[in-house]
C-alpha positions in Angstrom: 53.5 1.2 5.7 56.5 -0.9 5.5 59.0 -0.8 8.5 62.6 0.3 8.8 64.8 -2.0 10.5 68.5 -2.1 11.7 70.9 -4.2 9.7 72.6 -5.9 12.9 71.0 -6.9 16.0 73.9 -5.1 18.0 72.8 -1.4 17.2 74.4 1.4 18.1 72.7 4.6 18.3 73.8 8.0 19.1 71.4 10.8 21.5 72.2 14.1 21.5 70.1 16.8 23.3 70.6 20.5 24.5 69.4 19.7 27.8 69.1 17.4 30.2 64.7 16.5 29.7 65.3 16.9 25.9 65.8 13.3 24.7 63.3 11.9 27.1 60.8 14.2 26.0 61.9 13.5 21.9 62.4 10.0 22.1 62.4 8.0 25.1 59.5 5.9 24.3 61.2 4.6 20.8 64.6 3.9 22.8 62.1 1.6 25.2 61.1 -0.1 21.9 64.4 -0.4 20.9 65.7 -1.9 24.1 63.4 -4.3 23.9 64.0 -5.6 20.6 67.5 -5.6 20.6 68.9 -6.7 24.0 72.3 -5.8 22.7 71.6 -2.2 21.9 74.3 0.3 23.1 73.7 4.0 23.8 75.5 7.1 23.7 73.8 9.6 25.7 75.4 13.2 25.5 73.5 16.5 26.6 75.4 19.5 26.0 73.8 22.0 28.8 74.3 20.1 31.7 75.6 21.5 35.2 74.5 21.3 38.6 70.8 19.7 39.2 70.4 19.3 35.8 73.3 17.4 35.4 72.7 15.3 37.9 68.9 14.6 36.5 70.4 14.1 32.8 72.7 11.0 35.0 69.9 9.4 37.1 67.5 9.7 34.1 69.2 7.7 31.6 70.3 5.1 34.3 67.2 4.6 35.3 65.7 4.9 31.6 68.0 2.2 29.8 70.5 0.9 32.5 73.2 -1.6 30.8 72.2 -0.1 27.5 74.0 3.4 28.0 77.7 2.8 26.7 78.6 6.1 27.7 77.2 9.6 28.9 78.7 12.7 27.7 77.5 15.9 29.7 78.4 19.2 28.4 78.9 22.6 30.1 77.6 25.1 27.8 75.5 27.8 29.0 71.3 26.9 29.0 70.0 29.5 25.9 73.6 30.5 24.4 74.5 27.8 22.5 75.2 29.8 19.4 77.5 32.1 21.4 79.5 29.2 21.8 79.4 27.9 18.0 83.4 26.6 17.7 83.5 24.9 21.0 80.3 22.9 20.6 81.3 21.8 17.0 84.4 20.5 18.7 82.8 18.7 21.4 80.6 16.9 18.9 83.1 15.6 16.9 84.6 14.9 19.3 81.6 12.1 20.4 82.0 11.3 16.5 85.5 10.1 16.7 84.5 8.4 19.9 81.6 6.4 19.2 80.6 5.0 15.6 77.0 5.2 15.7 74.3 3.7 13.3 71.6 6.1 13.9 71.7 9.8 15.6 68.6 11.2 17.1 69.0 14.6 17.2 66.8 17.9 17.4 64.4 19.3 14.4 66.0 22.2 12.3 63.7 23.9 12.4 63.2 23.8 16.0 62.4 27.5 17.7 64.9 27.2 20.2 68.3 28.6 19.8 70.1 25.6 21.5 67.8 22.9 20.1 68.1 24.2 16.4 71.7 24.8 16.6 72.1 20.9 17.6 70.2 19.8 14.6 72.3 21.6 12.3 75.4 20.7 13.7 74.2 17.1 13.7 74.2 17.3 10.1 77.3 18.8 9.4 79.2 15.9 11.7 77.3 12.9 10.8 77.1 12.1 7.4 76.9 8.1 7.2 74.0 7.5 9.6 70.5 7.8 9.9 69.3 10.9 11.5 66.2 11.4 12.7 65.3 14.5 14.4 62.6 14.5 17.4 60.0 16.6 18.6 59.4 18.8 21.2 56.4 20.5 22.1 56.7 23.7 23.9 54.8 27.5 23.9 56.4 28.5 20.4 54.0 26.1 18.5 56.5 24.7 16.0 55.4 21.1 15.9 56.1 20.0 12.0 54.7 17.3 9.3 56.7 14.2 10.5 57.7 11.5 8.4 58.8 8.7 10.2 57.0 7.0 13.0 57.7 4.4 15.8 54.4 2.7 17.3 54.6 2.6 21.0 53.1 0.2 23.4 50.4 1.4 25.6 53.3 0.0 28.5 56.2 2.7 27.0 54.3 5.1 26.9 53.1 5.0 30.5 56.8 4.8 31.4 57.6 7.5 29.6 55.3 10.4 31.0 55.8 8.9 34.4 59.6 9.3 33.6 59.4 12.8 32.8 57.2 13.6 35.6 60.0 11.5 38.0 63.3 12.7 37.1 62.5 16.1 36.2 61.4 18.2 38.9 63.5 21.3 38.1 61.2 21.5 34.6 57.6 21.2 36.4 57.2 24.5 37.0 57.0 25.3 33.2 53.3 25.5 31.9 53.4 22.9 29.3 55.8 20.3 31.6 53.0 18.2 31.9 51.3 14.8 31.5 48.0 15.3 29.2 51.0 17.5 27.1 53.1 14.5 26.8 50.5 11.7 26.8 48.3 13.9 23.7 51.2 14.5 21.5 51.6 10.6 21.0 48.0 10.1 20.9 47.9 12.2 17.7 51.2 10.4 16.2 49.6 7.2 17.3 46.7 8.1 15.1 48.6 9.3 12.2 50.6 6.1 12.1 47.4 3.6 12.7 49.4 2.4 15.9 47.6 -0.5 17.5 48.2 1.0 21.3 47.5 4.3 19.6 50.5 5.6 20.8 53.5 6.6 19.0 56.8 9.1 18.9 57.1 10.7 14.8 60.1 11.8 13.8 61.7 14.0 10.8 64.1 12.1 8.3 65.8 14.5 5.9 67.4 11.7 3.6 67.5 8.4 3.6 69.2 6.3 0.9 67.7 2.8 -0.1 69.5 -0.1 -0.4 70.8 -1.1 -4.5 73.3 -2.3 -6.6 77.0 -0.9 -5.4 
């Protein structure tokens, strides 16, 4: 498999999650790649369900996660499970971060995602970003809707022993739910790892919609 890489060693890459656990659990181990191969990477971090505790996990997470790298961190105040009661606002908000920050690549949530908030996100992301990558993350969770990914980021064996012990850190308010755990975390990139032939045998897969190769303007 050939690799994808970023036209500028300054990239800029947008986050957006529901809630405050959500990109950590989608995609923190491929922004600990990224850090590392591009010293200059900036971040915008936004989570759109964020208020008391949980805001103040979603602040000390990313700090703690990716530290110089965060540019900014947008926390929003919609209500945790009715997003789509909230449709104009949260279309505003994000394009708002759109005229804000001029991002390479968005990592968003899957369509197709089960839960209200997380799917909403996704197709919102879609109908305010249309010059960027955007690759939607995973999330495992009771509804079983784990799809066919199509784009894969190898992880070292070291990211992804920072991530689970991230999650398990800065999360307490989410350990209570049954599938908030470790051998969850840790087994869903084993099976990535093994569908991408990753050398640690860890890796996070995401879902790319389009992408549009590079030819003759």
């Amino acid at each position: 498999m050939m690799p994808l890489r970023f036209a500028s060693d300054t990239p800029r890459v947008l986050c957006l999650g529901a809630h405050s656990d959500d990109i950590e659990i989608g995609c923190a181990g491929t922004l600990l790649e990224w850090r590392r191969q591009y010293p200059c990477l900036e971040i915008c971090w936004v989570v759109m369900s964020a208020a008391g505790e949980r805001a103040a996990e979603a602040r000390k997470s990313v700090r703690s996660l990716l530290g110089a790298s965060v540019r900014k961190i947008e926390l929003g105040h919609f209500p945790d499970g009715h997003l789509p009661s909230h449709y104009s606002e949260a279309k505003a908000f994000l394009a708002g971060i759109r005229d804000a920050f001029t991002a390479d690549v968005v990592l968003t949530h899957r369509m197709e995602d089960r839960h209200q908030d997380h799917r909403l996100i996704g197709e919102m992301t879609w109908q305010t970003w249309r010059d960027q990558w955007i690759l939607e993350y995973e999330i495992p969770k009771y509804e079983g809707d784990l799809g066919q990914p199509n784009v894969y980021m190898p992880l070292s064996a070291a990211s992804a022993r920072r991530k689970v012990g991230h999650l398990m850190k800065h999360f307490g308010s989410q350990r209570s739910k049954s599938w908030f755990t470790e051998p969850v975390f840790e087994g869903l990139m084993q099976i990535r790892g093994v569908e991408c032939r990753s050398a640690s045998g860890f890796a996070e897969a995401f879902h790319a919609r389009k992408m549009v190769l590079h030819g003759q303007n």
